[in-house]
N, CA, C and O of each residue as an XYZ file, in Angstrom:
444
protein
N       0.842     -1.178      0.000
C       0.000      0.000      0.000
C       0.880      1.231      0.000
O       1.997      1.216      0.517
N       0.385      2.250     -0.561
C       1.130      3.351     -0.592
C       0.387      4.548     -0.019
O      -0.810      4.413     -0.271
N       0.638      5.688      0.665
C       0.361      6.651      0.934
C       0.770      7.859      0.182
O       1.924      8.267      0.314
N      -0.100      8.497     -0.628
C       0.361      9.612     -1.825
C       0.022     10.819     -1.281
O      -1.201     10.960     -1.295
N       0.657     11.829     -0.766
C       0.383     13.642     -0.614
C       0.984     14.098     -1.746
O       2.094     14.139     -2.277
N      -0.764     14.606     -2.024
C      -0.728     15.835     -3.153
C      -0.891     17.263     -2.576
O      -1.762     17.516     -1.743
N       0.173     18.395     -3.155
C      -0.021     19.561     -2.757
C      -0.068     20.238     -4.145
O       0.735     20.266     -5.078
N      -1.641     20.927     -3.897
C      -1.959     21.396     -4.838
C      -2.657     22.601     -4.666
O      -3.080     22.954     -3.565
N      -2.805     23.270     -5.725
C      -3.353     25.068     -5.562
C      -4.933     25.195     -4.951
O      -5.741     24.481     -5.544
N      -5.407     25.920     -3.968
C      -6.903     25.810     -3.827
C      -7.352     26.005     -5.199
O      -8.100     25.112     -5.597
N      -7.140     26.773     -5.880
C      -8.222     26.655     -7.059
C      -8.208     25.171     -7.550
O      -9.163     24.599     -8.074
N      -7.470     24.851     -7.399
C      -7.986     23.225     -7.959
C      -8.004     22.224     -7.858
O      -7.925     21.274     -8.636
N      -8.185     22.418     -6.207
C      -8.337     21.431     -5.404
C      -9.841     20.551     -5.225
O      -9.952     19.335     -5.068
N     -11.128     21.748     -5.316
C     -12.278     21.114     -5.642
C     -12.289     20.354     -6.380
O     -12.925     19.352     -6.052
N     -11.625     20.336     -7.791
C     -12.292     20.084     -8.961
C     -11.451     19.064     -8.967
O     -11.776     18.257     -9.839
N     -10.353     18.695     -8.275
C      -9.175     17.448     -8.187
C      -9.942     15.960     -7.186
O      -9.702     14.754     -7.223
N     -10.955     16.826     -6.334
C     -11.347     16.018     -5.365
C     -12.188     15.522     -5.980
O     -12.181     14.291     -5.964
N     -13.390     16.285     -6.870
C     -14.109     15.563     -7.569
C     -14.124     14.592     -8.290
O     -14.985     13.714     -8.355
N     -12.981     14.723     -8.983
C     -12.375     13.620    -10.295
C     -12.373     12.725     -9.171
O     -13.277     11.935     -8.898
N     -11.215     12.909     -8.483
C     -10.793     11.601     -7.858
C     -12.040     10.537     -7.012
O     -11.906      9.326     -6.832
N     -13.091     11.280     -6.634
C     -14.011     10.705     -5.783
C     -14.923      9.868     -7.043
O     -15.653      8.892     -6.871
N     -14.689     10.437     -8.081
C     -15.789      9.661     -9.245
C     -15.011      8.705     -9.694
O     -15.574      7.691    -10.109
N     -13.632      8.769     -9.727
C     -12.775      7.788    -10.422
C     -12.384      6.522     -9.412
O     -11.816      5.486     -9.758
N     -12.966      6.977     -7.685
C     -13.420      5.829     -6.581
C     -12.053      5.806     -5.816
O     -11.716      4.739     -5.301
N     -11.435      6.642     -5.729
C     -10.146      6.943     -4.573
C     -11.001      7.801     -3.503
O     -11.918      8.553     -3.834
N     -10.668      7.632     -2.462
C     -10.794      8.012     -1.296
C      -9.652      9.278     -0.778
O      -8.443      9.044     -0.786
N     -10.004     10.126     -0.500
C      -9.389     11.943     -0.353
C      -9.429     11.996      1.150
O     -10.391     11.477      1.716
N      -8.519     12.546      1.820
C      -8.374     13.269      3.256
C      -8.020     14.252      2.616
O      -7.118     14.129      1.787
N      -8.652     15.502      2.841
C      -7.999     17.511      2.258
C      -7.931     17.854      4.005
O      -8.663     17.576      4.955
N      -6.245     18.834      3.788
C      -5.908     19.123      4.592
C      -5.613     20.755      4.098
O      -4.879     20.922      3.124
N      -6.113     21.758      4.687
C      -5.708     23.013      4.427
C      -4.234     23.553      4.792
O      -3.748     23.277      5.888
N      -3.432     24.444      3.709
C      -2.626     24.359      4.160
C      -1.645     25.697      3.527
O      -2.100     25.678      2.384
N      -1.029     26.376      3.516
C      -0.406     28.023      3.258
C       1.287     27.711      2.867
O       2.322     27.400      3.456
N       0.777     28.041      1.368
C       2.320     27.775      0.730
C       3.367     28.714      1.167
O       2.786     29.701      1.618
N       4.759     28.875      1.249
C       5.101     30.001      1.311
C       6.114     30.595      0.174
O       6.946     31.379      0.632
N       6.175     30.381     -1.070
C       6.263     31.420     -2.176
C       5.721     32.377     -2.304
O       6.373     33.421     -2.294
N       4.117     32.407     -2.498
C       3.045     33.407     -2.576
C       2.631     33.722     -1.693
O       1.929     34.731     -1.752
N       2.862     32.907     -0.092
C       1.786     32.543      0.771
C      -0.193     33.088      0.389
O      -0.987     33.993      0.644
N      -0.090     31.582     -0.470
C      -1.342     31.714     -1.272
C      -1.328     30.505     -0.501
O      -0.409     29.921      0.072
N      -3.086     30.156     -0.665
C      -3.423     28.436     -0.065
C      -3.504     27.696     -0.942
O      -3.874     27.809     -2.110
N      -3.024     26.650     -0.163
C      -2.813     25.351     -0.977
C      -3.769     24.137     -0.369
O      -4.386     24.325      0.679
N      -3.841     23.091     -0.970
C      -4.536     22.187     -0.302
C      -3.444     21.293     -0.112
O      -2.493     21.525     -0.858
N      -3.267     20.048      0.913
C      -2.445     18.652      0.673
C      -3.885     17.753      0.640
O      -4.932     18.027      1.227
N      -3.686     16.948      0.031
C      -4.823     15.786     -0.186
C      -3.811     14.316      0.148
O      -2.734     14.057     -0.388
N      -4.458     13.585      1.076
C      -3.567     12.044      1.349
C      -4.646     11.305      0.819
O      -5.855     11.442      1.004
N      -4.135     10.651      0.262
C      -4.786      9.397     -0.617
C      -4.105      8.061     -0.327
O      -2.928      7.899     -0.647
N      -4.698      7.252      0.176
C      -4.352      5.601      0.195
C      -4.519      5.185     -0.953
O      -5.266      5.891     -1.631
N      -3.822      3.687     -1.773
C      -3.798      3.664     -2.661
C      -3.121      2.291     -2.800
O      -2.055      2.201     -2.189
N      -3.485      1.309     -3.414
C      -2.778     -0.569     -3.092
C      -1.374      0.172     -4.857
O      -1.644      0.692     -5.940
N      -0.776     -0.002     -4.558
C       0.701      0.362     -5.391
C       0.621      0.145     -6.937
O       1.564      0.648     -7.547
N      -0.198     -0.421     -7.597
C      -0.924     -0.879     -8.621
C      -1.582      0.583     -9.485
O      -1.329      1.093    -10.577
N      -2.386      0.865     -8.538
C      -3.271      2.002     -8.214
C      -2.295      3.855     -8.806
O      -2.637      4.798     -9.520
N      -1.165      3.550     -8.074
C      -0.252      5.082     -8.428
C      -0.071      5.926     -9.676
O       0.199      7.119     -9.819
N      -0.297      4.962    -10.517
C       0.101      5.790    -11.478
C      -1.378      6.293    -12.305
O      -1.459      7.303    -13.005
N      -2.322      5.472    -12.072
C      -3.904      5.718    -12.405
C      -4.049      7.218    -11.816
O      -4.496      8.118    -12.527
N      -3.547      7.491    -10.152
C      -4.012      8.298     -9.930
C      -3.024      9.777     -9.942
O      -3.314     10.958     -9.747
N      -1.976      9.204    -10.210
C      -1.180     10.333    -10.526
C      -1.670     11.329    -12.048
O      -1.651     12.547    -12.226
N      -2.128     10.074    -13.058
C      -2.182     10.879    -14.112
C      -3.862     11.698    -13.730
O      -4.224     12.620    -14.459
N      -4.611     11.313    -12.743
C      -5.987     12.200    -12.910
C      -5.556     13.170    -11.919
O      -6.540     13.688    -11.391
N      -4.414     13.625    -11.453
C      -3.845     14.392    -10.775
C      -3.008     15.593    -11.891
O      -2.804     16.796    -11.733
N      -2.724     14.843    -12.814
C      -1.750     15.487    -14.108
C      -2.816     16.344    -14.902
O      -2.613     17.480    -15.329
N      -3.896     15.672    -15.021
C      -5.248     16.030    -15.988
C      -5.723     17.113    -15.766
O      -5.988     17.864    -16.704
N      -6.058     17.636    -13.858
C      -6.646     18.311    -13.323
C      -5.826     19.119    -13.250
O      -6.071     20.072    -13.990
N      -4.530     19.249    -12.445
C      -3.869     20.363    -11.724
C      -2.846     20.589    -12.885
O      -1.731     20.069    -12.901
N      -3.301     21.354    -13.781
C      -2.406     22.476    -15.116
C      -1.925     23.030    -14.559
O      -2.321     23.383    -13.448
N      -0.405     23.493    -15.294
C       0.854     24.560    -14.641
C       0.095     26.056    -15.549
O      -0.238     25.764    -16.698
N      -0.185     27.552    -15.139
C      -0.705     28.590    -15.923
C       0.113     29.747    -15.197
O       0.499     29.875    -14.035
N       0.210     30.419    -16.167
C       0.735     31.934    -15.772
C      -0.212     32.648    -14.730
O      -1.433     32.498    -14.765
N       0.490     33.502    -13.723
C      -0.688     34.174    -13.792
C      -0.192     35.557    -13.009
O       0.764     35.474    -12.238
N      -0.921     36.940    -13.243
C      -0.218     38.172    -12.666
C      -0.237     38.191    -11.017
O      -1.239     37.751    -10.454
N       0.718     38.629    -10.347
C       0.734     38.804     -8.896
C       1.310     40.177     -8.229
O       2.485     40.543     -8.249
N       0.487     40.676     -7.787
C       0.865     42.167     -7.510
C       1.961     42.079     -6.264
O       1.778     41.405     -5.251
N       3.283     42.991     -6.566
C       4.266     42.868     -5.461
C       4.573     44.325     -5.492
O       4.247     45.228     -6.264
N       5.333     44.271     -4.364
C       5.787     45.650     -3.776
C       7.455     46.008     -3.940
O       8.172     45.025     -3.752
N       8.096     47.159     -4.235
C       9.035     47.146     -4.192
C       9.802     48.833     -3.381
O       9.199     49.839     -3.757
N      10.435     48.974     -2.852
C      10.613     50.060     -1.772
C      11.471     51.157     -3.484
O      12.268     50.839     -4.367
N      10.531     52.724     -3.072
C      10.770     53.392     -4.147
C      11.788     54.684     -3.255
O      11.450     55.578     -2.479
N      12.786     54.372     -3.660
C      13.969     55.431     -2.424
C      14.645     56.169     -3.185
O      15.583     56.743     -2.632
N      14.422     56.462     -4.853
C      14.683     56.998     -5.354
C      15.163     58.378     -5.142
O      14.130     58.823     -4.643
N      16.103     59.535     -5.157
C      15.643     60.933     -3.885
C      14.968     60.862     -3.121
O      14.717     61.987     -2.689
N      14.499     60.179     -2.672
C      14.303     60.006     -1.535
C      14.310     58.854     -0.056
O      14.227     57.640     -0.241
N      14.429     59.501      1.474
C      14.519     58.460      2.095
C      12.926     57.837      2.685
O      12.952     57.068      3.646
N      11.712     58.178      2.118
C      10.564     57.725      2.455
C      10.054     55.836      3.013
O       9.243     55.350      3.802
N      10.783     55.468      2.335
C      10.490     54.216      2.084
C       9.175     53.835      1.398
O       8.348     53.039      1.845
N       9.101     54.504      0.271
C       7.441     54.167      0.008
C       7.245     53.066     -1.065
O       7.873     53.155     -2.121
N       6.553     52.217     -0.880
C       6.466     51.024     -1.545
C       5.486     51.369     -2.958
O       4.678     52.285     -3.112
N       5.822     50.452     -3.755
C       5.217     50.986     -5.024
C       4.474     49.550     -5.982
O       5.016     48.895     -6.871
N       3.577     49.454     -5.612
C       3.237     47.828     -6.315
C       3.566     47.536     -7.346
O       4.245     48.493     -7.719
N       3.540     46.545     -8.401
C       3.875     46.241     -9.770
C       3.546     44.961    -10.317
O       4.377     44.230     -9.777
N       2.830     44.232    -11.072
C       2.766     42.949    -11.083
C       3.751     42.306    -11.552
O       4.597     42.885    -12.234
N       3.837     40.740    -11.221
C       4.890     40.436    -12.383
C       4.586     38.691    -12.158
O       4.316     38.088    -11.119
N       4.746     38.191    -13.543
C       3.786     37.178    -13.998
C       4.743     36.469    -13.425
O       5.927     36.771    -13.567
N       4.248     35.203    -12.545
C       4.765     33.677    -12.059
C       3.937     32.853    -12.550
O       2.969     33.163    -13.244
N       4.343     31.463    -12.141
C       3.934     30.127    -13.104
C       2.995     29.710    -11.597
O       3.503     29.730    -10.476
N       2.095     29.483    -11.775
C       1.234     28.501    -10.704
C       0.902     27.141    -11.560
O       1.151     26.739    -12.697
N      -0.053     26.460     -9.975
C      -0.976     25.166     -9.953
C       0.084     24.369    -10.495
O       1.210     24.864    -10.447
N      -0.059     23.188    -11.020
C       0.209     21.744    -11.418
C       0.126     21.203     -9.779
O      -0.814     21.532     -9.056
N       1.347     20.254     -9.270
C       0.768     19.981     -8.209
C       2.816     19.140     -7.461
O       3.768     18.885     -8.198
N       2.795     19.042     -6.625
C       3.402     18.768     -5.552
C       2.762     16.940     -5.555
O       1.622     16.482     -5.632
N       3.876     16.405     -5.455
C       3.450     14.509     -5.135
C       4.460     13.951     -4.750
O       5.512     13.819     -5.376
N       4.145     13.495     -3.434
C       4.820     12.356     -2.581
C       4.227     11.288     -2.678
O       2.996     11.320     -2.688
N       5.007      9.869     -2.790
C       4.438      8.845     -2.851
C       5.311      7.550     -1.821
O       6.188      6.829     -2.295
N       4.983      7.501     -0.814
C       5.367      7.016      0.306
C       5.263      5.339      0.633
O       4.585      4.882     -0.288
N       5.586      4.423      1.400
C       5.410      3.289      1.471
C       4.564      3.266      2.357
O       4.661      4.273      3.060
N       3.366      2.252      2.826
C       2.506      2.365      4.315
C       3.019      1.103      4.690
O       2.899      0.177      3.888
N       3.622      0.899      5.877
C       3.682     -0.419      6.328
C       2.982     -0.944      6.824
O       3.090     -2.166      6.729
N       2.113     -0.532      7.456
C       0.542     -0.697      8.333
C      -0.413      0.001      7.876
O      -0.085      1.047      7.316
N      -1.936     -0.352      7.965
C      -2.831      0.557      7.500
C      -4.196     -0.097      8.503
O      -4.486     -1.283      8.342
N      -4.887      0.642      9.394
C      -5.747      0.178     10.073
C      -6.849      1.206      9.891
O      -6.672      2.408      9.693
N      -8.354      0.386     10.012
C      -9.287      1.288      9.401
C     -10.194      1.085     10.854
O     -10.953      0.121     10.753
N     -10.285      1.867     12.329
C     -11.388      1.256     13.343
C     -12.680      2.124     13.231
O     -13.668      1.851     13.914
């Protein structure tokens, strides 16, 4: 048996849980705060008999797309001056696809 954590973007974490619950894997979602963006992320643990991994890796591949996307940041404007005044600006990073660990379970008890 294997134990798989997926860390993946909230946006598409619903729509990851869905697949997976129709495709008959079983989901634990754990909330959880990335810190690149500190944007949220989900981890999802999935049990899984070792057979099983790569079925669910690819409806993991299907769902969670890598996309551009704009993110507003700050940068200190000290130009003549000593103000410190911050000045926003966007600037495009790569999000979503997804984060996967795939672990051994040596035990697995269900009470």
């Amino acid at each position: 048996m294997k134990l798989v954590l997926a860390i993946v973007q909230d946006d598409d974490a619903l729509d990851l849980i869905e697949e997976l619950n129709d495709k008959g894997f079983r989901v634990t979602k754990l909330a959880t705060t990335g810190g690149f963006l500190k944007s949220g992320n989900t981890t999802l643990m999935i049990g899984v008999e070792e057979k099983e991994v790569k079925n669910l890796i690819n409806v993991i591949e299907d769902v969670c797309k890598r996309r551009k996307e704009m993110v507003p940041t700050s940068t200190p404007n000290t130009i003549g001056t000593n103000s410190g005044m911050y000045v926003p600006y966007p600037i495009e990073v790569e999000v979503g696809g997804a984060t996967i660990f795939v672990l051994d379970v040596d035990q697995f008890y269900k009470v």
